[in-house]
N, C-alpha and C positions, 0 to 999 in steps of 0.2 A: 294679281299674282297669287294670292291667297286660293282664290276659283282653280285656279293654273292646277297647283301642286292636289289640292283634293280629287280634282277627275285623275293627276294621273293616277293618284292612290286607286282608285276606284279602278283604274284600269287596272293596273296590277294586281290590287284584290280578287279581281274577278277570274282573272286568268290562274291564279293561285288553289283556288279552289277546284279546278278540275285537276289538279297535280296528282300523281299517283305515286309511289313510291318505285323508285329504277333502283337497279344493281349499281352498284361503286365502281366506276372503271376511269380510268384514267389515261388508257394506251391512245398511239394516234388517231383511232377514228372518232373515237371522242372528242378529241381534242377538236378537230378538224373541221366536227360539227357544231359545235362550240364559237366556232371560230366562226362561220356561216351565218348566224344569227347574226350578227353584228351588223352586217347589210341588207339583208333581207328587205329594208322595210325602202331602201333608192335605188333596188338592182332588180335585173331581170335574170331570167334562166335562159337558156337556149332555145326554147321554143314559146319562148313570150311575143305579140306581135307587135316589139318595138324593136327598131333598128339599133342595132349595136357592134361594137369590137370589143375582142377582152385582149390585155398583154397581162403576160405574166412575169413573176420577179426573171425568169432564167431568159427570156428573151430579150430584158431591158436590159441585164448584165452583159447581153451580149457586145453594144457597144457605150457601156455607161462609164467614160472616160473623165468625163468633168461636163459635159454638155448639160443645158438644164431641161429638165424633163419637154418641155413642146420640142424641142430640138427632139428629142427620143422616140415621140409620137408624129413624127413630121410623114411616114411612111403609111400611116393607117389612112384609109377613105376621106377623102371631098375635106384633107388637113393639109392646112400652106400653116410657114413658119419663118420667122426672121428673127435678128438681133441686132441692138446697137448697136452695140463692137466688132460685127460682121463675123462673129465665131461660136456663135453660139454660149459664149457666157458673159455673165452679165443680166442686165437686163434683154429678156427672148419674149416672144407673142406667137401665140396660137390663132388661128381662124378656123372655123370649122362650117362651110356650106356659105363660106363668106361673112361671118357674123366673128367680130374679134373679141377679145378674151372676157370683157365686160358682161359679151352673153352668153358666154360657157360657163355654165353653172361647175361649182368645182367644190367637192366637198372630202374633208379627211377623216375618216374614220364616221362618215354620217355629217359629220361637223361641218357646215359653209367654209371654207377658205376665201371666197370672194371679198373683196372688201368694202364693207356695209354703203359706205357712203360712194366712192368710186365705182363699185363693184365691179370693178380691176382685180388679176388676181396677180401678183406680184410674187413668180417662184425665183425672183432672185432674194428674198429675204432666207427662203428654205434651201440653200443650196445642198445639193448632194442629196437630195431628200428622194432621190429614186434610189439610192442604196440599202434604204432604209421599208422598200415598199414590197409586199405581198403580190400584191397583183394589182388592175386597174380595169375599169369597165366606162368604157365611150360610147355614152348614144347618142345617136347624133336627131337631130329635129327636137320636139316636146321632149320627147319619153317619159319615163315614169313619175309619178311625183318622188322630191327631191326637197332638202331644204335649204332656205336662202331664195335669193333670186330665182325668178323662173329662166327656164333655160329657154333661150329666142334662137340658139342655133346649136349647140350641142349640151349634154351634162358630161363631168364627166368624175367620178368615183375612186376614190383609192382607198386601200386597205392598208395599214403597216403592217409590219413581219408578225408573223404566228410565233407561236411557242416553239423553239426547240429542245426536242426531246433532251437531246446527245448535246453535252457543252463543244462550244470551238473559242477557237479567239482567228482572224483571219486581217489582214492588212493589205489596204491595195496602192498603188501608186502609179501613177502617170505623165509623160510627160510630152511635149508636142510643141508645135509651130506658137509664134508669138508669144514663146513663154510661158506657155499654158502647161499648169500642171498641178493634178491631183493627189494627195494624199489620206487617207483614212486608215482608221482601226476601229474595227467592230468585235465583236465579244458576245460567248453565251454562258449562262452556268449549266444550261441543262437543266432540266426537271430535278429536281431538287428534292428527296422524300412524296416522289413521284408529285408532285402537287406546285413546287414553287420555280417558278425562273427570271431570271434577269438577265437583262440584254442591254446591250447599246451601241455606241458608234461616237466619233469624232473627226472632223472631217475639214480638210484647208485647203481650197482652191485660189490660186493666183495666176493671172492671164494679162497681158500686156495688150490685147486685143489687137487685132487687123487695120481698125481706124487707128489713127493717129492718139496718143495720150489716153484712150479708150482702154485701161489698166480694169480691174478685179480685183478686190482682195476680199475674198468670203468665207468664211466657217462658221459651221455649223455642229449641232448635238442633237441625241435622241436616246434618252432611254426609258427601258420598261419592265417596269417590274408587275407579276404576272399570275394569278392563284387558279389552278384549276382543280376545283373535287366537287365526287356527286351534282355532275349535271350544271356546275356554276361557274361560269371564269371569270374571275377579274382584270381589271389591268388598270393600272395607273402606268399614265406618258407623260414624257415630257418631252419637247423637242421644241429646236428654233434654229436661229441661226442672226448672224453678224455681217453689213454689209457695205463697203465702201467701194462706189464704181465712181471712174471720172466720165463727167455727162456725152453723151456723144447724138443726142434729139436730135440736132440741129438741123442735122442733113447738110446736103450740099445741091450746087444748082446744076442745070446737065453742063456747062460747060466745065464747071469745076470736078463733076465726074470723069468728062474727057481726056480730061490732062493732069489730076491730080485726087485721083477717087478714095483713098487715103486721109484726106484732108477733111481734118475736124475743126470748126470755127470757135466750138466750149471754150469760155476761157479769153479769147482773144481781147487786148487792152493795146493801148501807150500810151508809155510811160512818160515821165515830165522832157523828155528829150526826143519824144517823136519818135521813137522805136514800138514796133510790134513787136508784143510779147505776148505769154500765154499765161493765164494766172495756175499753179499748180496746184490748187485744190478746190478747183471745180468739181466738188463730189456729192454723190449722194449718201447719206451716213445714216443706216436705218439696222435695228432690230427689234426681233420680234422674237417672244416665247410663247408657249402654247404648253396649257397644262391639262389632261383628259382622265376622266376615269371612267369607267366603262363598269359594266355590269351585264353579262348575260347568263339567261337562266333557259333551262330546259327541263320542263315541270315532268314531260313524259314523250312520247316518240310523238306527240301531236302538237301540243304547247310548247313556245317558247314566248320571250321577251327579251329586249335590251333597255338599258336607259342608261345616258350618257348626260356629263357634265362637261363643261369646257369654260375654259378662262387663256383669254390670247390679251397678251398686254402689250402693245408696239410704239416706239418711241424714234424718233430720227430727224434730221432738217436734209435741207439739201443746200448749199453751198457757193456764192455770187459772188463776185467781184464787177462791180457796175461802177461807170465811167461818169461825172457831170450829174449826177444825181442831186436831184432839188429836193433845198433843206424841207420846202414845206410838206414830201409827200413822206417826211420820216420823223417827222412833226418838231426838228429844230428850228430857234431862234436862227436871224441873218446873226453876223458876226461882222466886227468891223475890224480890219486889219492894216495898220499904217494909213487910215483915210480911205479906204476903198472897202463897200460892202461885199461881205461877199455872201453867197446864199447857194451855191452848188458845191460839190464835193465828188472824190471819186473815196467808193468805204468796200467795203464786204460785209457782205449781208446773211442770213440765215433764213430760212424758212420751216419753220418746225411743225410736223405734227407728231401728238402723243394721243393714243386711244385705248381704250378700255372695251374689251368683247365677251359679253357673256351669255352661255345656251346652255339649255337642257333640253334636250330630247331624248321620249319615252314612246315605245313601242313595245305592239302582240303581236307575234302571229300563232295561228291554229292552221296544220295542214293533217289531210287523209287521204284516201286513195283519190278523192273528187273534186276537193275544192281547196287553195289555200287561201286564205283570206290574215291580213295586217292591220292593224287600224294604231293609228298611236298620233303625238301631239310632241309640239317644238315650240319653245320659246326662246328670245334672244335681246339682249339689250347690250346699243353701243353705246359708247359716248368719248365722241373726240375731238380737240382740241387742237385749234389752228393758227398758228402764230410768228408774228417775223421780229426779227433783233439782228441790231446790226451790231458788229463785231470789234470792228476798226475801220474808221475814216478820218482821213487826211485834214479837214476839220468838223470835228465833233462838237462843234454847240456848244450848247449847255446839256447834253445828253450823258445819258447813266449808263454803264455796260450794264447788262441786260433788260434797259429799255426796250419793250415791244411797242413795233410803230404800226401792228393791227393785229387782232384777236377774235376767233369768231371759234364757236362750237356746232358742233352737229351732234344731235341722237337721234338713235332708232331703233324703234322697237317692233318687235315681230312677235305675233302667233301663228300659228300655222297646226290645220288640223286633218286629219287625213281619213281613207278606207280603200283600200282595194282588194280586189278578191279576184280568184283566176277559177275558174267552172270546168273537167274535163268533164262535158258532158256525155262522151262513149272515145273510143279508143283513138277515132279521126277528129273528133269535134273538141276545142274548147274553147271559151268566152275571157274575158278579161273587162272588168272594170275599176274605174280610179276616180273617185272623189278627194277633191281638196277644198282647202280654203283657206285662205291667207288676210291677214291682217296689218297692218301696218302703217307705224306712224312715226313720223321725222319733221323734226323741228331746226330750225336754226339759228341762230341769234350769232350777233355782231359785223365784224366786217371783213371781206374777203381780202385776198393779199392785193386786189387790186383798190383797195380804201373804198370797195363798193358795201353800202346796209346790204346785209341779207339776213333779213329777221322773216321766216317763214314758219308755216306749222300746217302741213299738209296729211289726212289720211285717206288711207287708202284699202278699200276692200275688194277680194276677188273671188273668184270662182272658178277652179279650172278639174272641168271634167275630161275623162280622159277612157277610150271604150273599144275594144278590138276582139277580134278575133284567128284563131289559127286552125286551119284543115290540114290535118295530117294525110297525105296522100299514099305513102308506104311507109316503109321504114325511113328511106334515102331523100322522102321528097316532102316541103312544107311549102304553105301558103298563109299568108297571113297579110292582116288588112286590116290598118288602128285609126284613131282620132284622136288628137288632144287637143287642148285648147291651154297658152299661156299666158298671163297677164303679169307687165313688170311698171314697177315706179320708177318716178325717172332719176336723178342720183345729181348730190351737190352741183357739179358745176351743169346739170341743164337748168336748175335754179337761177344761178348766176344766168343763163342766157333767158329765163322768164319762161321754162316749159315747165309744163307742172301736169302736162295730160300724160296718164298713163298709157302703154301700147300693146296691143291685144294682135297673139296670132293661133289662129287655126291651121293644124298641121295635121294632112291627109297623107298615110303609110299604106302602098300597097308591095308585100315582097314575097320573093320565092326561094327558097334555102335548099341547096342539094347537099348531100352528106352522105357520103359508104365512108369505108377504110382506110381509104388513101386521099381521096378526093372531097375539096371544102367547093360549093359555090353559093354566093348571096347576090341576090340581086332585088334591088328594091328601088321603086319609082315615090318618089313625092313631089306636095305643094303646100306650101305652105303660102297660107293669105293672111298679110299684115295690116294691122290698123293705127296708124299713130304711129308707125316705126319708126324712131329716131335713129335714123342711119348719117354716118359717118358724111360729113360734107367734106373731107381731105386736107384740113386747115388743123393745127394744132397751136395750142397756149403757149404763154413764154414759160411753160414749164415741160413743154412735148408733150401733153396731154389733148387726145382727138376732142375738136367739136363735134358735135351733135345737130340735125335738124331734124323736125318733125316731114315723113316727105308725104303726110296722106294714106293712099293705098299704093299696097306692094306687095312686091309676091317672086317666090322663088317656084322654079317648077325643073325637076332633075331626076335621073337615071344615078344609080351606083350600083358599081358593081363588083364584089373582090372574089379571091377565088386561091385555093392552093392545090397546084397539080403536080403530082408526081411525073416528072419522066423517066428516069431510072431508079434503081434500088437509090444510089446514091448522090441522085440530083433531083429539084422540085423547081418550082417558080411560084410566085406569090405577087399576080400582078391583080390591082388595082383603079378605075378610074370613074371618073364622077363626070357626067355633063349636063350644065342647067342652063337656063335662062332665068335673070333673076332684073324685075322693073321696077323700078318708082312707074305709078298708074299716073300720068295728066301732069307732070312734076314742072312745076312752077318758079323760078327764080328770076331775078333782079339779072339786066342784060342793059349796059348801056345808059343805065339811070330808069328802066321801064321791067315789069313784070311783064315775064313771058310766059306761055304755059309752053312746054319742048315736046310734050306729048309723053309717051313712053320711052324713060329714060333707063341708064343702065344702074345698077346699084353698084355704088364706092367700093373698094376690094374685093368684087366678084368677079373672078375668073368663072368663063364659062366651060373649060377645060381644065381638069387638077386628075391625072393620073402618077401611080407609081409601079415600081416592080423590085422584088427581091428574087434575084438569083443566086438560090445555094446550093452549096454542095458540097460531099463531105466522102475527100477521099479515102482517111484513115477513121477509124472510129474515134480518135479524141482531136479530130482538126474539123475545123470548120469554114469555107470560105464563102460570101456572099459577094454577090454587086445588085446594090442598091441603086434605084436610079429613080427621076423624079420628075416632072415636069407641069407646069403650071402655063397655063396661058395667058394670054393679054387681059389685062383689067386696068379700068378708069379708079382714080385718084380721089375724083370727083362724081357728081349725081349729071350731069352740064352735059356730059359727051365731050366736052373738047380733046382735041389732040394734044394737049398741052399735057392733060391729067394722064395720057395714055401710058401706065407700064408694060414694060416689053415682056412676052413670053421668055418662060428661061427653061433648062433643057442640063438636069446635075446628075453627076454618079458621083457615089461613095464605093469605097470598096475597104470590105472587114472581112479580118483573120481572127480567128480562136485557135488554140493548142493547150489542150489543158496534160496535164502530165499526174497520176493518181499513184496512192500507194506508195510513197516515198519514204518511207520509215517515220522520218525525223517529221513528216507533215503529209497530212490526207493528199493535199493537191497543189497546185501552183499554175497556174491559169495565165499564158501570152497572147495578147489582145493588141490587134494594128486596125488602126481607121485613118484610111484615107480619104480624106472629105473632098469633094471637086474634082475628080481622079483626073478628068481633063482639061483643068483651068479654065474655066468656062469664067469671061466678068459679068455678073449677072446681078439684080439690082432686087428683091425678090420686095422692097417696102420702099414709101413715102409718102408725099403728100401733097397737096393742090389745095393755095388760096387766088382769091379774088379780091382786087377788090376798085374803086369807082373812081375815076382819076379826072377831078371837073378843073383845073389849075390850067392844063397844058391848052385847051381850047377852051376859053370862055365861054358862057353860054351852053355848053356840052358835056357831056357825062360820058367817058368812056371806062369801060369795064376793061381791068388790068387782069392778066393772069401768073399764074407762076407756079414750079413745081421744087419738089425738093426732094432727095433719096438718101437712099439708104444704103448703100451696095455691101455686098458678103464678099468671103474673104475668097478669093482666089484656090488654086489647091493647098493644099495644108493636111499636119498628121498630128494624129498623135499615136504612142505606144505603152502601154498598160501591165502592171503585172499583179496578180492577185494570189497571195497565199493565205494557205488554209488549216489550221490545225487543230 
């Protein structure tokens, strides 16, 4: 740690010393560049040869109702999207090229959002935290070095809100199908003695969800306080959020989709008279704060630096009512009752974890008319603590209220060190390369919720070089052609299943970028070849949490392509689609009680079709209307092929209105926002899941392999409506 903090001095030092002395200015273009630094060192530019989308705050606002941010990105390139509750709030998942949210790299303000051990990113703790955002930048493959996990199928980047010059104070609200509805107040002071501002927000979403008892209740904060003069801005954050959903993992089977797709099994008990009931607080009960202070400096129009601090502190259980539960796995005495032992119970349980997240990351860059070159360093240490207590049971032992009946920690520690530099070698030519290297060590000690030892202490080192190039053809026309290379650890529960081999993929980028006035096209072919991919076997935990297996070699190989074209002054389109093929190489599994190899298999939640399209149009200057529309193809559950894992292609429009109304005296604006999700009630099932497993009872002697699926299904049509003022 001690080495850590001296090279960054060193690095700072160094960059210090070419400072020159700049004029005092404070106005927005300062500001703005200011504000620029801050990513520099996980973001690309537009003509960088990594594949990406950028959204901006005004286009997320356009339908930022209560949905949670993957909901919001569900429209961008080779992106599918689901939720528990079938509505998008709640607990939501991103996929991006087929790879779920565990390998999208995801980082706030620089900062990993992933979570260390799961490296799950869980945007139901941040609710509303797209109100609160600048803009966002998606790449999808390797792309650039980034911190935290390496990115196996997208990264993807967000900024929080910049300075405002000019004070507001602005409040939105909404409200829609199932209950659903948002409320927030955000606030600015304005630049203050040109140099200071503070901002925030406060934010309560509550949703009854589409499943059945599949309820929301979240809120959330954010504020920032802000110093900009000569060339330096500070900003200390804070932001988090509170979160209580009732569970809805479970799924249901296809026949219970048929006839009752609504239907949540969370919860389900009976009682001492043989009634089914549901227990009513099957919840997940989690928050999380997050504290930043930031530093960026701009020594002269060529040097710059940032370095960042963070502290995320998260704490929460999740929630059980279990039926017959035996005393010895909660480590009660039998008890004797009137002459009859008894030794089961039906209690409610908890499942808790509480974690501690800590990083600094420091960064240079130097740019001139030829070459921009970053180099900087990241360090991060967790440590979290895993734990179950039960609450109340019907016979309690000799048991203590907050007796824990298993206890187990994780930490991890990360370095990470970087360099990249971009070459324009003359006006059509430039280079791009990326050196990394990652460090990393995680240990674990005690015992899982399932009273399994996991006492492990595993490290891990990598190297991911990363090298491309871009040919400028004219003004209108690019080409560009990268490499990177990612390696990731494998995270707490493939522990639990005894993997412990890291997975390694090489990701080949060939694209072409047209661009005039009116008119956007990308289109970019990859392959990425995996090593040790732990892909998704379709089976989830008695927590809804995806297994993992190692499947070998594998490999994605896809076309994308998006595009935005004008047809008239006051209409465009903005369609989208991706097609790949994505294999397990020789994939091998247990069939029957025998190891088969099935040859070239399909990979788990990869559609080989995932296009979109926005249609807008805008017949007054302050009205706005789209139809969004979306469809994803057939993808297996499972790695097997069987028919059993097969989900059905689904085929959705949404359709969104804007009317903003300016200049009102008594207030700037006031903004009427309509989404309609499903416009044509389509029942569509967009998530689930496929286990197996070896059934030798019913034929002696014989081993038959059992299958079975479970879903997920979204909400039918549904609205909501929004109004936002501004003052």
């Amino acid at each position: 740690m001690k080495t850590l903090f001296i090279t960054l001095g060193l690095v700072l030092s160094s960059s210090v010393l070419w400072a020159q002395d700049t004029e005092q200015a404070t106005d927005s273009t300062e500001i703005e560049t200011l504000e620029a630094v801050l990513l520099k060192h996980v973001r690309v530019d537009a003509d960088s040869p990594v594949t990406h989308s950028n959204l901006s705050a005004e286009e997320i606002d356009q339908r930022n109702l209560g949905q949670d941010i993957p909901i919001l990105l569900n429209y961008l390139p080779s992106v599918t999207t689901s939720s528990d509750a079938g509505a998008g709030v709640g607990y939501t998942y991103i996929r991006v090229r087929g790879s779920d949210a565990s390998r999208v790299n995801v980082t706030l303000n620089g900062i990993p959002y992933n979570d260390a051990e799961s490296q799950g990113t869980f945007w139901v703790n941040l609710p509303d935290f797209a109100s609160s955002i600048q803009n966002l930048q998606l790449q999808r493959g390797v792309g650039t070095s980034t911190n935290g996990s390496g990115a196996f199928g997208a990264s993807i980047n967000l900024l929080t809100d910049e300075i405002s010059e000019e004070a507001y104070a602005e409040t939105s609200h909404s409200y829609g199908s199932f209950n659903t509805r948002k409320h927030n107040v955000q606030f600015s002071t304005g630049l203050l003695k040109d140099r200071f501002e503070v901002s925030g927000r406060l934010s309560n979403i509550q949703s009854d969800g589409y499943i059945d008892r599949a309820s929301s209740d979240l809120s959330s904060y954010f504020l920032q306080a802000s110093y900009a003069e000569n060339n330096t801005l500070l900003k200390f954050l804070t932001f988090g959020g509170r979160e209580e959903t009732y569970q809805a993992y479970f799924g249901i089977d296809a026949e219970t989709l048929a006839n009752d797709r609504t239907f949540n099994p969370a919860g389900l008990y009976t009682d001492a008279d043989g009634n089914i009931r549901f227990y009513g607080n099957e919840v997940d009960n989690y928050a999380q704060d997050h504290y930043q202070l930031i530093w960026n400096q701009r020594f002269n129009n060529r040097w710059s630096s940032n370095v960042s601090l963070n502290y995320t502190y998260g704490r929460g259980y999740f929630e059980q009512y279990r039926e017959d539960e035996d005393f010895a796995t909660y480590g009660f005495e039998p008890i004797v009752i009137e002459g009859e032992e008894i030794n089961t119970t039906d209690l409610i349980r908890r499942r808790w974890l509480a974690n501690n997240f800590y990083a600094v990351n420091a960064n240079v860059n130097y740019t001139d008319n030829s070459v921009d070159i970053s180099g900087g360093l990241f360090f991060s240490d967790y440590a979290g603590d895993h734990y179950g207590e039960v609450i109340w049971a019907r016979f309690a032992s000799d048991s203590e209220f907050g007796d824990r009946y298993y206890f187990g920690t994780g930490d991890k520690s990360e370095f990470t060190a970087f360099a990249k530099a971009t070459w324009r070698i003359n006006d059509q030519w430039s280079v791009f390369g990326d050196l990394q290297g990652r460090f990393v060590d995680y240990e674990t000690t005690g015992t899982t919720s399932d009273l399994i030892e996991l006492n492990e202490n595993q490290t891990y080192t990598f190297f991911n070089p990363k090298a491309g190039a871009t040919y400028r053809w004219n003004e209108q026309h690019q080409l560009y052609l990268s490499y990177g290379r990612a390696n990731r650890e494998p995270r707490r529960s493939d522990f639990e299943q005894d993997i412990f081999t890291a997975e390694t993929l090489d990701d080949f980028e060939l694209g072409w970028r047209f661009n005039n006035k009116n008119t956007r096209v990308n289109t970019n072919i990859y392959y990425m070849n995996y090593q040790n991919q732990l892909v998704l076997t379709g089976a989830i935990d008695d927590v809804g949490a995806p297994i993992r297996a190692t499947s070998g070699k594998s490999y994605r190989f896809g076309i994308e392509i998006d595009a935005q074209l004008p047809i008239t002054e006051n209409l465009s389109v903005m369609p989208n689609i991706a097609v790949s093929t994505n294999k397990n190489v020789d994939f091998v599994a247990s069939i029957d009680g025998e190891l088969v190899n099935l040859g070239n298999t399909n990979i788990s939640y990869s559609p080989e079709i995932v296009a979109g399209n926005i249609i807008q149009y805008l017949p007054l200057e302050n009205l706005q209307l789209a139809l969004l529309s979306k469809y994803v193809g057939e993808q297996y559950l499972g790695n097997i092929d069987s028919e059993t894992s097969l989900l059905e292609s689904y085929f959705v429009n949404d359709f969104n209105i804007n009317y903003t109304l300016r200049d009102l005296g008594f207030m700037e604006s006031i903004t009427f926002t309509g989404l309609v999700n499903n416009l044509f009630n389509v029942e569509y099932v967009p998530n689930g899941y496929f286990f197996t497993f070896d059934d030798d009872f019913s034929n002696p002697g014989t081993v038959t392999t059992i299958e079975g699926a479970g879903f997920y299904p979204a909400a039918t049509i549904n609205f909501l409506l929004g109004v936002t003022a501004r003052f």
